[in-house]
C-alpha positions as CSV (number, residue, x, y, z in Angstrom):
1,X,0.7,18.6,10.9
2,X,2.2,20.5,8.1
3,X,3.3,17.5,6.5
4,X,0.2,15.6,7.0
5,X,-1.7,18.2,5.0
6,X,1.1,18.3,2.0
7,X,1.3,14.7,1.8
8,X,-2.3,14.6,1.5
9,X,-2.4,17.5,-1.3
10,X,0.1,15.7,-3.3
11,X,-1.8,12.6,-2.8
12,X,-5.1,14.2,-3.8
13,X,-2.9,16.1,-6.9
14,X,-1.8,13.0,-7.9
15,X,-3.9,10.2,-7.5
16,X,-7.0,12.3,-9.0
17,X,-6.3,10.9,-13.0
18,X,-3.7,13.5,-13.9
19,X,-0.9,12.3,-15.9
20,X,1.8,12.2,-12.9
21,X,4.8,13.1,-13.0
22,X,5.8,11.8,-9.8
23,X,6.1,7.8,-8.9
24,X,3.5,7.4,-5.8
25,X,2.1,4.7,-3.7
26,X,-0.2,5.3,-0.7
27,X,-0.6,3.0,1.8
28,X,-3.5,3.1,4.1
29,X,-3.5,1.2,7.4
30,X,-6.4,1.1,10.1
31,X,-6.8,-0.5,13.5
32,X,-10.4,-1.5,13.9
33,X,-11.0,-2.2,17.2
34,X,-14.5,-3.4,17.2
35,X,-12.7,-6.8,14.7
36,X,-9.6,-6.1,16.3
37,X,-8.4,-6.1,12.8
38,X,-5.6,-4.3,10.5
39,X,-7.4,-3.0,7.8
40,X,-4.9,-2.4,5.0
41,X,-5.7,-0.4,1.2
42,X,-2.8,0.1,-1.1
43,X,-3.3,2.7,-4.1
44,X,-1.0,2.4,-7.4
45,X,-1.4,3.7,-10.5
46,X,-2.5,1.2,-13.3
47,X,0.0,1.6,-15.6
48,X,2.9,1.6,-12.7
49,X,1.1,-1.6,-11.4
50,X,1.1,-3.2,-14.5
51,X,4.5,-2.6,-15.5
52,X,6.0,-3.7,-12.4
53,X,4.0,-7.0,-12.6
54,X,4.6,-7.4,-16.2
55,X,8.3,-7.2,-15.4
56,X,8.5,-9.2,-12.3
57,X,6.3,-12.1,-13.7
58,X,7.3,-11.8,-17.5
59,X,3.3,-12.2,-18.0
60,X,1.0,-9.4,-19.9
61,X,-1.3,-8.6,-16.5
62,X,-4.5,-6.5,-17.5
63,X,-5.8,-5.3,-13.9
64,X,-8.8,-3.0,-16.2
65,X,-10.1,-5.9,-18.0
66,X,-8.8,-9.0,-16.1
67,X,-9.5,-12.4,-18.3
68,X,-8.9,-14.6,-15.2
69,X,-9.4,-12.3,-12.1
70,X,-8.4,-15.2,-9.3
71,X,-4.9,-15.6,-11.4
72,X,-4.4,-11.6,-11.6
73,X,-5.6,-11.7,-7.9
74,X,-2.8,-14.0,-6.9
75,X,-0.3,-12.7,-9.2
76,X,-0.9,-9.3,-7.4
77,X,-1.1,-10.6,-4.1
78,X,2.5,-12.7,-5.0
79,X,3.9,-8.9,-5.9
80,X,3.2,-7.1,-3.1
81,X,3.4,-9.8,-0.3
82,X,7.0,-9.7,-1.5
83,X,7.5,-5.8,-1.0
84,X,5.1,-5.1,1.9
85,X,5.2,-6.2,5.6
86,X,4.4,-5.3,9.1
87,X,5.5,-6.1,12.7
88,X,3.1,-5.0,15.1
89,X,4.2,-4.7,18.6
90,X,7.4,-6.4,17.4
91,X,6.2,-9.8,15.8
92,X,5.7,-10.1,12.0
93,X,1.8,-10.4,11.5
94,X,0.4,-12.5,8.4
95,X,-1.7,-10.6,5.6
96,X,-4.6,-11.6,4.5
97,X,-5.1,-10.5,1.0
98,X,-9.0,-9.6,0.6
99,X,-9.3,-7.9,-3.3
100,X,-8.7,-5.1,-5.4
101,X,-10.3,-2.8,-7.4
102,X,-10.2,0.1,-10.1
103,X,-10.8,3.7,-9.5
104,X,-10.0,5.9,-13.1
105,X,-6.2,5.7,-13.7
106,X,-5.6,3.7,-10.2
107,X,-5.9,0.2,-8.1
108,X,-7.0,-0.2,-4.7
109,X,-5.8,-3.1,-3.2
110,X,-7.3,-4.6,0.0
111,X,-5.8,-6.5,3.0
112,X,-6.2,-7.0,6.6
113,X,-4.1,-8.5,9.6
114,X,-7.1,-10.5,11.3
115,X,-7.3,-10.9,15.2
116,X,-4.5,-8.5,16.4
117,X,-3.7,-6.2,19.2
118,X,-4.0,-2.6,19.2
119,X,-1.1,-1.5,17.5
120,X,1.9,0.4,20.4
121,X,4.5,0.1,17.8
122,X,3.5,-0.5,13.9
123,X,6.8,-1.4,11.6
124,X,6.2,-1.1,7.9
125,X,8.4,-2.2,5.3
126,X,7.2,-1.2,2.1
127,X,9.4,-1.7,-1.7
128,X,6.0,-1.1,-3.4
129,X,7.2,-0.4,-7.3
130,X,10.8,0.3,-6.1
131,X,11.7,-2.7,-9.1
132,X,11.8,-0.7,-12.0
133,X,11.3,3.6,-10.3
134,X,13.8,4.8,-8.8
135,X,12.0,7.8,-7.7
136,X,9.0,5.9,-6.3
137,X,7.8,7.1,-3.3
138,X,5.4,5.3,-1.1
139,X,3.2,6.9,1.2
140,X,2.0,5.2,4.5
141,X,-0.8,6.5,6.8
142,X,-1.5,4.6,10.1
143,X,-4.6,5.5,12.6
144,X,-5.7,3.9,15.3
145,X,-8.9,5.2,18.0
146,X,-8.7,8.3,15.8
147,X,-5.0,8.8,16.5
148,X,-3.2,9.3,12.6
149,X,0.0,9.2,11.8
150,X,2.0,9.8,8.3
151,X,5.2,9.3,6.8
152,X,6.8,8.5,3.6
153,X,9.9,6.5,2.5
154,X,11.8,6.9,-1.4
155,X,13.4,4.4,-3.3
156,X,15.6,2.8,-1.7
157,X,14.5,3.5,1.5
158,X,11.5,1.2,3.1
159,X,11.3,1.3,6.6
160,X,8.8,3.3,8.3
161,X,7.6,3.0,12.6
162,X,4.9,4.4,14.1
163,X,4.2,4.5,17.7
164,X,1.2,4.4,19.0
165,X,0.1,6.4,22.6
């Protein structure tokens, strides 16, 4: 629980518009049972975000001002599709990109695994801005019926499980 509430200071520390001196992603995932959904919400700083995109696309990507936002939507999507995925209960689930959005210095991003099981076991892989920091650490909370879990994995590290009671 210790950890829990440090993680979650840090997260609040940093995420809060502060220039950071730390590399951080925080990845939220919920189990709605009522849709019998994943929902999914991945926070980044901007400037990390844009970076990484800039340099993994070799395109100028504004995520404040977008000119096109379907093309930065898929461009996004494209980035971390290739650095984020889950096995639940063992078998690699598809996800559904939904949007994102800005919130002061940071994006939210917005997924969901549609029509799934309640989550026993929950494998995350996650290489979130690991392209260009190599002190990035990424942040992953899971709950499910009101059961949460947290742990975090650094660069180069990306595998996180949960299990579920």
């Amino acid at each position: 629980m210790l950890l829990f509430k440090n993680i979650v200071l840090i997260s609040i520390f940093l995420l809060t518009g502060r220039p950071h001196p730390f590399y951080l992603s925080v990845t939220d995932i919920k189990y709605n049972d009522k849709n019998k959904s994943l929902e999914i919400a991945c926070k980044m700083f901007t400037s990390d975000l844009e970076d990484a995109l800039k340099r993994t696309t070799k395109k100028s990507v504004d995520l404040i001002h977008p000119k096109d936002k379907k093309e930065v939507e898929k461009i996004l999507f494209d980035y971390i599709s290739k650095r984020l995925s889950i096995h639940l209960n063992g078998k690699p689930k598809v996800i559904k990109f939904i949007g994102f959005e800005k919130e002061e210095d940071v994006i939210w991003t917005y997924m969901e695994i549609e029509k799934c099981e309640k989550p026993k076991q929950l494998n995350v892989a996650t290489s979130l801005l690991y392209d260009f920091l190599k002190e990035q650490i990424n942040l992953v909370s899971l709950e499910v019926a009101g059961d949460k879990q947290s742990s975090k994995v650094g660069n180069p590290d990306k595998e996180i499980k949960f299990t579920v009671n």
